[in-house]
N, C-alpha and C positions, 0 to 999 in steps of 0.2 A: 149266841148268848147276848141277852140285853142287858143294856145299865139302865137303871133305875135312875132318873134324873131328878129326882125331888129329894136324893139322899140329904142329910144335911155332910158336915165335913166330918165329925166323929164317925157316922155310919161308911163314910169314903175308908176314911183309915182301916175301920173294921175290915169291910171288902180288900181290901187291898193287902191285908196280912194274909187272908184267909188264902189269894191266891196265889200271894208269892209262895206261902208253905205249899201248894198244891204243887206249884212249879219246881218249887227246890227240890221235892224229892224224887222228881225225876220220872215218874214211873206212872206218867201220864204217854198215852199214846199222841201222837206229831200234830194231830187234828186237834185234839181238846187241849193240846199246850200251847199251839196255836190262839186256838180260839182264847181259853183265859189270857193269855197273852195282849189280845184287842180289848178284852176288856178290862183288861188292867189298864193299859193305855190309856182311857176312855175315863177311869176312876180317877185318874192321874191327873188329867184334863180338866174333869167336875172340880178335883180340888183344886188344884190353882186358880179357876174361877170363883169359888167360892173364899178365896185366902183375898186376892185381886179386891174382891166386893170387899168382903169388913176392912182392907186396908182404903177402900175407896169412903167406906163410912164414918173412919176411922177420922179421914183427913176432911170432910164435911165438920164435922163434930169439932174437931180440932181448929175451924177457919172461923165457927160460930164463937170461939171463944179465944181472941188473941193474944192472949196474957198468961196460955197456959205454952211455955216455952218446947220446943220440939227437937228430941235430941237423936243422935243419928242412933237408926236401926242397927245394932248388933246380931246376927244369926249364933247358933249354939255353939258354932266351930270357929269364934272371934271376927269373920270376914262383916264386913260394913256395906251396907247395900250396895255401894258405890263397885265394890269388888266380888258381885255376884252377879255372874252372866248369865241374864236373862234368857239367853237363845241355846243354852245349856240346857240338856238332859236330866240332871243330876236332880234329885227330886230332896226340897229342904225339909221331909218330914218322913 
C-alpha cells in the first residue's frame, strides 16, 4: 500500500482515522494490519513534516516582524514545548 505524498495535513488526519478504525476492529487479516499499520506510520511521518514546515514558516513570519512578542507553545494537554519529547512516539494530534 502507498501513501500519497502530496496529502495536505487535513487529508493525513483523514487517512489516518480511517485506518486506525480499520485496525481497532480487529478483524483484518496479519498481512493487511500489517500493511495499514506501515502506512499509517508513513501518515504519521507526512504529518509531522508537514506541522515541522508551518511551524518553520511560522517562525520566518514571526523574525520579519520583531515586535510581535512570542509566547511559549502550550499543547492541548497543558505540557510546554519544553516538556514534549520529541524522540517520543506519542503522536500530538
Amino acid at each position: 500500500m502507498t501513501v500519497d505524498n502530496n496529502l495536505d495535513f487535513e487529508q493525513v488526519l483523514v487517512e489516518l482515522e480511517g485506518i486506525i478504525n480499520h485496525l481497532e476492529n480487529g478483524d483484518l487479516p496479519l498481512d493487511k494490519a500489517l500493511e495499514d499499520f506501515e502506512k499509517g506510520i508513513n501518515l504519521v511521518q507526512q504529518g509531522k513534516a508537514r506541522l515541522n514546515n508551518a511551524e518553520q514558516r511560522i517562525q520566518i513570519l514571526l523574525q520579519k516582524n520583531k515586535d510581535v512578542p512570542l509566547d511559549e507553545y502550550q499543547s492541548a494537554n497543558g505540557q510546554s514545548a519544553d516538556q514534549i519529547d520529541e524522540s517520543s512516539n506519542d503522536i500530538p494530534f
